[in-house]
C-alpha positions as CSV (number, residue, x, y, z in Angstrom):
1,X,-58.5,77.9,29.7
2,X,-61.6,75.5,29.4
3,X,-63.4,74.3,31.8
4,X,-65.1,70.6,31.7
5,X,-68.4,69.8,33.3
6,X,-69.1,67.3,35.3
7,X,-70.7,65.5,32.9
8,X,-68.0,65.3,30.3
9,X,-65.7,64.4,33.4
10,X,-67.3,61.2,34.1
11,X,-67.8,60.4,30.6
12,X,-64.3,60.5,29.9
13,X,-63.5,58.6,32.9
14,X,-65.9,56.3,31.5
15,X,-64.1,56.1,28.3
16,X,-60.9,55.7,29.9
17,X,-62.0,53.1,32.5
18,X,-63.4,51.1,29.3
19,X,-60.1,51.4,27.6
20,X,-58.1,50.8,30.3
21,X,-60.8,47.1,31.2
22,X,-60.4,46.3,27.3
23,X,-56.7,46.6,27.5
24,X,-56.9,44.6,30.7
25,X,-58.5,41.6,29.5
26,X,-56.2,41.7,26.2
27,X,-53.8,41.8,28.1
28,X,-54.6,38.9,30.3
29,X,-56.0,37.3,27.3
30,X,-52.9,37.2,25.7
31,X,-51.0,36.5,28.5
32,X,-53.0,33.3,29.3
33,X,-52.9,32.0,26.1
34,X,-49.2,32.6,25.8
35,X,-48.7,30.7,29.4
36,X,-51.2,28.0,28.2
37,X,-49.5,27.7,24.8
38,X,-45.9,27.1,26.6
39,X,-47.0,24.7,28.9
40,X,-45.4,21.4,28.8
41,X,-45.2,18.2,29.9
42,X,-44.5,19.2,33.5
43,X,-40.8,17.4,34.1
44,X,-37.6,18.1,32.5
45,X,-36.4,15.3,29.3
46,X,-33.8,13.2,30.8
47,X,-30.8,12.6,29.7
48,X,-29.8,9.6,27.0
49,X,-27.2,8.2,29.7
50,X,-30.1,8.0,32.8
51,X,-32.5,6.9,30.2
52,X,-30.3,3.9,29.5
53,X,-29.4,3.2,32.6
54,X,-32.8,2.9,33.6
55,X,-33.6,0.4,31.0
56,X,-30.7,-1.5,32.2
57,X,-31.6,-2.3,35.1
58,X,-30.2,-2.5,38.8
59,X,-27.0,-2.0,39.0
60,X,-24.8,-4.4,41.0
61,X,-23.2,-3.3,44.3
62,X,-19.2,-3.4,44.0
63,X,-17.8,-6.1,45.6
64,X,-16.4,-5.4,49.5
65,X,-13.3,-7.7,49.2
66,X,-10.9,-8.8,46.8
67,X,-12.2,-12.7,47.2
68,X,-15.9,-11.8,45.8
69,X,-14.1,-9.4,42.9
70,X,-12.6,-12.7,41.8
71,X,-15.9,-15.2,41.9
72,X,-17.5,-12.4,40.1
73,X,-14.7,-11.6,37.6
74,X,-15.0,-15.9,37.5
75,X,-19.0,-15.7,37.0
76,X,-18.2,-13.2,34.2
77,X,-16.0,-15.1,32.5
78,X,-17.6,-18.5,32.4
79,X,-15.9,-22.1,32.4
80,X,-12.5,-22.6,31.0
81,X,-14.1,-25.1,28.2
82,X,-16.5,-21.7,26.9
83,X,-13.2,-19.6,26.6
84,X,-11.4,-22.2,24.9
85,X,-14.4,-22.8,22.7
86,X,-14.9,-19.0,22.3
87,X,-11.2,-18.9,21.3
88,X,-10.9,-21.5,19.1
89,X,-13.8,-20.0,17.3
90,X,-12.2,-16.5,17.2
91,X,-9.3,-18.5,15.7
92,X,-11.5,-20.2,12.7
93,X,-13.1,-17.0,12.0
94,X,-9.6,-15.4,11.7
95,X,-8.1,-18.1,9.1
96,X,-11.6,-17.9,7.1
97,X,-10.9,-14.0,6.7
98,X,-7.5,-14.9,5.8
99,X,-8.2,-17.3,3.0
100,X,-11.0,-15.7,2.0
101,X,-8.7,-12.5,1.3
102,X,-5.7,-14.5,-0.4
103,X,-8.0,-15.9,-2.7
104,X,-9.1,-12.4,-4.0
105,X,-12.7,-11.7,-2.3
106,X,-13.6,-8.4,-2.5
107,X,-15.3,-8.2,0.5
108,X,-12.4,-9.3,2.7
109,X,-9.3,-7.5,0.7
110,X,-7.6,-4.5,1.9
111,X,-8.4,-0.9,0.9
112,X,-5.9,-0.1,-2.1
113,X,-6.4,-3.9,-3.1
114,X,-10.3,-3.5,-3.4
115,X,-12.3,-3.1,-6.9
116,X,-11.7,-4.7,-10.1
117,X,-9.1,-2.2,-11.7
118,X,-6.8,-3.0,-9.1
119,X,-8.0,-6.8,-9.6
120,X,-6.7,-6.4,-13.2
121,X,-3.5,-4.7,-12.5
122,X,-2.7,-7.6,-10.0
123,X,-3.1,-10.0,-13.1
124,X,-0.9,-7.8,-15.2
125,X,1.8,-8.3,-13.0
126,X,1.7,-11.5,-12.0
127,X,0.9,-12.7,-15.4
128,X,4.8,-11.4,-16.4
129,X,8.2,-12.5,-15.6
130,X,9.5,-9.4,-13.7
131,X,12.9,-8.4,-13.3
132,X,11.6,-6.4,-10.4
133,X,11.2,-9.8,-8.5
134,X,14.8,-10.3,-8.0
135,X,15.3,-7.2,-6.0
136,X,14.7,-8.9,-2.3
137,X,17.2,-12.4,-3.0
138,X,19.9,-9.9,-4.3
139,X,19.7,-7.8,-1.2
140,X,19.7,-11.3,0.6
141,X,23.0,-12.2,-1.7
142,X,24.7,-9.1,-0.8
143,X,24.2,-8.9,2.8
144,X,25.4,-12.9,3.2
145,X,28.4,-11.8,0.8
146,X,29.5,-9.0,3.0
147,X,30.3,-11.9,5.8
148,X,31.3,-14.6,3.5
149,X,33.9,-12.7,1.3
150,X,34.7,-9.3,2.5
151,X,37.2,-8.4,-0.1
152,X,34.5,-8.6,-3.0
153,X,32.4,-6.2,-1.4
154,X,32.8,-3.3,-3.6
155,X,32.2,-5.5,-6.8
156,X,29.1,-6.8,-5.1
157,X,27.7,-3.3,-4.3
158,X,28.9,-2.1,-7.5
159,X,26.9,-4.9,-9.0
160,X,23.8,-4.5,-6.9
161,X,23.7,-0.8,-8.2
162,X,23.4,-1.9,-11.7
163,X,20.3,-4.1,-11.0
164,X,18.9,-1.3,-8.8
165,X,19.1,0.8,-12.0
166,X,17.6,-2.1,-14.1
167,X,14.9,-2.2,-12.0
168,X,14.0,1.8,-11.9
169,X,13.8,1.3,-15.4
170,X,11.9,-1.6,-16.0
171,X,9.2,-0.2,-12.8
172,X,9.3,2.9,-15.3
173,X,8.0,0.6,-18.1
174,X,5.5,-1.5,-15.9
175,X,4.0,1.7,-14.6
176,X,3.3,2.7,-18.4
177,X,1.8,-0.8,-19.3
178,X,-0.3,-1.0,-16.2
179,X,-2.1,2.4,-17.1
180,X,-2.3,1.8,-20.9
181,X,-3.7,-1.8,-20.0
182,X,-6.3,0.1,-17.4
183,X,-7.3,2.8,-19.5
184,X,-8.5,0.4,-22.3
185,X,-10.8,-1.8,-19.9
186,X,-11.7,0.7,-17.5
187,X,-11.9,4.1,-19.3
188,X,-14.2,5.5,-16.7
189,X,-11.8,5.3,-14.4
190,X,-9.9,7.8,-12.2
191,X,-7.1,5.1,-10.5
192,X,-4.7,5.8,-12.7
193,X,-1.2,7.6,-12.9
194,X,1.7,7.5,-10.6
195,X,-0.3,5.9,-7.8
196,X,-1.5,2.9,-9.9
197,X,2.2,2.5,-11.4
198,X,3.6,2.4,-7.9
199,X,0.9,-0.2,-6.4
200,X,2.2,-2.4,-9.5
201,X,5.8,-1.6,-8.8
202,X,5.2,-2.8,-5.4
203,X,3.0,-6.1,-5.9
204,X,6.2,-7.0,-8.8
205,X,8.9,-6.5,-6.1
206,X,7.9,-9.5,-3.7
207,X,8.4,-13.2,-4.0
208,X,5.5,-14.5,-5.8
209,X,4.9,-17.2,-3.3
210,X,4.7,-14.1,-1.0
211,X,1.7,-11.8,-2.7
212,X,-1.1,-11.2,-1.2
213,X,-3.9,-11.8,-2.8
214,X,-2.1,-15.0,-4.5
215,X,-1.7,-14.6,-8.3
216,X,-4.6,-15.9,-10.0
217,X,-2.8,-16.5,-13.5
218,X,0.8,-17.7,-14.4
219,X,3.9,-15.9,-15.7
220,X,2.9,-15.9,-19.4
221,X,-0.9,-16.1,-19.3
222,X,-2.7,-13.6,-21.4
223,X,-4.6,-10.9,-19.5
């Protein structure tokens, strides 16, 4: 078994106190840099709603009785003259959106009546005398006829079927002319097929008095 001196002892309790000091102060080294380095601000971030509610402002007490929610419910409201000018405003505003859509705005139209294909389909249809058209006066005719003369019911229903199958045909043919008539303006286009056949199936079915946007050419106008 050896046997260390004295000597060697302390040196290598030397060593090891040296090691053990250099670890030490890596160790705290590192430690205060890491706590120094995740130090922040000091106070928690608060939250978008207090934030906002700061920059508000006070906020009002509720009212104690009924009587003082009503003067301020009043207050709130302002004088009857500023709500009737407020709703006759809202009221302009309103009729200026309406006309500015019947009269074929972009801006202001609906959806599946926005962009010029549909804008050209529109013209199509209106610019044709549609068979199509007569579909909501017949229905009128046969529902007054029903009351009127009983007995000629089935004739009239009979009939009614007829131009019901007229009109699958001709909304058949329409269909085909709006999408040849589309393709060779707008090639680029992707709004074609069964869904551009039915929005012109659908504009050729009302009362042209009744179409919104109103028809911007005339029943034999060239398109």
């Amino acid at each position: 078994m050896k046997l260390f001196r004295r000597g060697e002892s302390s040196s290598t309790d030397a060593t090891a106190d040296t090691t053990a000091d250099a670890n030490g102060s890596e160790t705290s080294g590192t430690t205060r840099s890491s706590t120094t380095a995740t130090l922040g601000k000091g106070r928690p971030t608060p939250k978008r709603r207090d934030a906002q509610g700061k920059r508000r402002g006070p906020v009002a007490p509720a009212p104690l009785t009924s009587k003082e929610a009503r003067a301020r419910r009043k207050a709130t409201r302002g004088t009857r003259e500023d709500r009737k000018s407020a709703s006759a405003e809202r009221r302009l505003a309103a009729q200026d959106r309406r006309n500015r859509m019947l009269a074929g705005e972009d801006k202001f139209l609906l959806p599946r009546d926005k962009g010029p294909v549909r804008a050209h389909v529109r013209d199509v249809v209106d610019g044709r005398r549609n068979l199509v058209g007569l579909f909501m006066p017949m229905a009128v005719v046969l529902l007054l006829s029903m009351f009127a003369a009983p007995r000629l019911q089935s004739i009239l229903t009979l009939g009614m079927l007829v131009m019901m199958l007229f009109m699958m045909i001709e909304g058949f043919v329409l269909g085909r002319i709006v999408n040849n008539r589309v393709r060779e303006r707008f090639p680029d286009t992707a709004d074609t097929g069964f869904k551009l056949g039915w929005y012109a199936f659908v504009r050729a079915s009302q009362i042209r008095k009744m179409r919104a946007p109103k028809p911007r050419v005339s029943p034999g106008d060239a398109v």
